[in-house]
N, C-alpha and C positions, 0 to 999 in steps of 0.2 A: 265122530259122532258126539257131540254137547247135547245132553240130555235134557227138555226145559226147565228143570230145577234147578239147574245148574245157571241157566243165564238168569233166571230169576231171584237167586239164591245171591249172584253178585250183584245186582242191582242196587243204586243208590236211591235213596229215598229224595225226593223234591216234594216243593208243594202240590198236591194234587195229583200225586202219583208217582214215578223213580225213574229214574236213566238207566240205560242197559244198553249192552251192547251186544250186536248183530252177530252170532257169529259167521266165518265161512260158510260151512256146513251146515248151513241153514239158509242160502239163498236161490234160489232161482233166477240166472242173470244177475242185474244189474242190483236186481232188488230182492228184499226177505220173501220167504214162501209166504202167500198172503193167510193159510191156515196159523204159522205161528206168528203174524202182528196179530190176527183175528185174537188168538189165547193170551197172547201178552195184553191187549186191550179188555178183555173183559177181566184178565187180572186185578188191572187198576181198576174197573170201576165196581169190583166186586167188593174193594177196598175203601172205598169211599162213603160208603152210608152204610150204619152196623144193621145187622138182620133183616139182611133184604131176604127175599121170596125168593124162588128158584128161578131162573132164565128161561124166559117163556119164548122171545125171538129178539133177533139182531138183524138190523141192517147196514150193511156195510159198505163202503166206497173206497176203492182203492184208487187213492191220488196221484201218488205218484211215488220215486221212488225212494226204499229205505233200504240206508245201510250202514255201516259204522254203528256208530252212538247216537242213540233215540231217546228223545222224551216221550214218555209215555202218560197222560195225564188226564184223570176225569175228570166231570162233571156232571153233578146233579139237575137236572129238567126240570121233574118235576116228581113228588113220589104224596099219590093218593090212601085210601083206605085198601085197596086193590093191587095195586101196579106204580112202579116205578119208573121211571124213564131217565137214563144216564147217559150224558154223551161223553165218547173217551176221543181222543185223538193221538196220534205218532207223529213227532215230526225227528226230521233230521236234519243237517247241513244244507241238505235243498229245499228244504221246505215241509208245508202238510204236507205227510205221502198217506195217512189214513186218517179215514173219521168213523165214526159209527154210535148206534142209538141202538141202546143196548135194555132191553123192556124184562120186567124180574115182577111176574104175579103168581101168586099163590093158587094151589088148586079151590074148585069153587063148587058148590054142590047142585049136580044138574039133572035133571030128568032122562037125559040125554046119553045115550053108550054108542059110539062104534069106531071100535077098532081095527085097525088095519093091521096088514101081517103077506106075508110070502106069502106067495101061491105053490109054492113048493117048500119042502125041507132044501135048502142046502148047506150041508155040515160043517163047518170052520176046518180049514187044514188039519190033516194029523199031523202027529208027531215028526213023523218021518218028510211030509212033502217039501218038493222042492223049492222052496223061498226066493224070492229077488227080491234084493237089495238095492239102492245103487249104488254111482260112485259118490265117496266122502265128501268129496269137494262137491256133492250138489246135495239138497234138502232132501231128495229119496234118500237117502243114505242113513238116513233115524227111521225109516221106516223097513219094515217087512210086508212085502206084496205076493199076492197070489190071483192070477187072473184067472177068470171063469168064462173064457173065450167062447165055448159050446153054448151057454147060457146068453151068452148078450151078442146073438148075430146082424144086429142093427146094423146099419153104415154108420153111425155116429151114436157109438151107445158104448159103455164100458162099464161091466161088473166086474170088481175085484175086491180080495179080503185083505183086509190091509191094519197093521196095528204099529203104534211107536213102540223102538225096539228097546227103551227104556221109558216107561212114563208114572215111575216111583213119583211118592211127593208131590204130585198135583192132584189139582180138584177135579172132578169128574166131569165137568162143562168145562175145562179148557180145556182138557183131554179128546174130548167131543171137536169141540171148536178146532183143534190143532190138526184131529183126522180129515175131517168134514171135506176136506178143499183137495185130499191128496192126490184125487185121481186127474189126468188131464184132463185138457176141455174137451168137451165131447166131439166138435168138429174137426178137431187134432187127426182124430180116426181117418175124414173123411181128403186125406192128402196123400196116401199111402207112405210112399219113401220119399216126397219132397216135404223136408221140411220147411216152414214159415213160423215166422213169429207170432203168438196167441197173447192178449192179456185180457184179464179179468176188471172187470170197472166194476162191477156191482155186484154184492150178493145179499140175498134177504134168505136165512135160516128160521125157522120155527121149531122148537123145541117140543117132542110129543111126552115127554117124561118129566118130573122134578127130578128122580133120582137114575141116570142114567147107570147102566151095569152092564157089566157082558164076562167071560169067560178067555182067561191067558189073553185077555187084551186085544183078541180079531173085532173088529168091526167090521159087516158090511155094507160097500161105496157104490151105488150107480150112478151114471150122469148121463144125459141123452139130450140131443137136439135134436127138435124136426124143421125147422126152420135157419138156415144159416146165409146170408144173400147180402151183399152190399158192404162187406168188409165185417158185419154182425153177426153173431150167434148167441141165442136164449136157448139155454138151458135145463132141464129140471134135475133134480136130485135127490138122493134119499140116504139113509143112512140107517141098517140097523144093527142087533147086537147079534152077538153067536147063536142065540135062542129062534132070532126072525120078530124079534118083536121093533118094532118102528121106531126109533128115536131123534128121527132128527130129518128136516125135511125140507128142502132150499129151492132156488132159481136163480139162476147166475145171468149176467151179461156178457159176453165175450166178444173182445175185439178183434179182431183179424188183420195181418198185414202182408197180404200176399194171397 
């Protein structure tokens, strides 16, 4: 397990952002889990213009693949009296494998309230429940999962409480960003025991908080497809904290290969 303070903590500084390197234990296949390029990229561009506003939403492209040693490097779009707009990129040995537009506005005073929330209480783990892990040598392996099976009887739906099993030393939106992605793709579900290959090409997050929080570090992940045909699967997702309050709120693209 390499904690991400750890790889960010050895990182070299370049122009417009620092070099770092992938560890094992942080990839999925061929390439990085796309949750921590996602963290590592708003790292840099958090870096890059002083007292930005909080992270309002990202969208994100996963190009292709990363591994090894990454440049990680922003840039600035454009930044109003409102909102900022930063583009960060990764590349590697092969090439761009990510890009992303990464949007940082301040809250703004509106007439307007409605917040979202569970329809139910569900509790975060106790103390005692039983956790999965995965193996080291795969990116589950910094996390701690607990599935809510009973709760998410979809054919292509997955609820699970999921937190990094170290995530000292970082900011509370990479932390986010880093969770965000852990769960499979929703249509994963929909193969029972044949496995096939899944990837992710797009995701666009929205941020419902400036100050995300939660409780021993549970987050909870759902992800769901209703539609998946043609090699494609769209997704939706959400993210909240131990409490049930809404933090975080996406829609993925997924590729199918088989």
């Amino acid at each position: 397990m390499t904690p991400i303070r750890e790889i960010l903590a050895a990182a070299t500084p370049i122009e417009g952002g620092f070099s770092a390197q992938i560890p094992s234990d942080w990839l999925q296949g061929r390439t990085a889990y796309g949750g921590l390029s996602s963290a590592l990229a708003l790292h840099a561009a958090q870096g890059i213009e002083p007292d930005l506003p909080p992270l309002r939403s990202a969208q994100i492209s996963f190009i292709g693949p990363l591994s090894g040693t990454v440049s990680v490097t922003a840039t600035k779009l454009r930044r109003g009296r409102t909102a900022a707009f930063i583009q960060a990129d990764i590349v590697s040995e092969a090439g761009l494998g990510f890009r992303a537009t990464f949007v940082f506005m301040a809250e703004q005073p509106s007439r307007i309230e409605l917040k979202g929330g569970l329809a139910r209480t569900l509790p975060p783990p106790a103390s005692d429940a039983k956790l999965y892990t995965g193996p080291n040598a795969f990116f589950t392996g910094n996390f701690n999962f607990l599935d809510l099976k009973q709760e998410a009887p979809g054919e292509a739906e997955w609820l699970r409480w999921a937190r990094l099993r170290d995530c000292a030393g970082i900011d509370p939106m990479v932390e986010v960003l880093a969770l965000a992605d852990a769960l499979p793709p929703a249509a994963f579900k929909l193969f029972g025991k044949d496995v096939v290959p899944l990837s992710s090409l797009t995701w666009i997050v929205n941020l419902l908080t400036p100050t995300p929080t939660t409780t021993e570090g549970w987050w909870l992940l759902s992800a769901e497809s209703h539609h998946a045909v043609n090699g494609g699967s769209s997704q939706s997702m959400m993210l909240w904290n131990a409490d049930g309050v809404p933090v975080a709120q996406g829609m993925q693209s997924v590729a199918i290969f088989g």
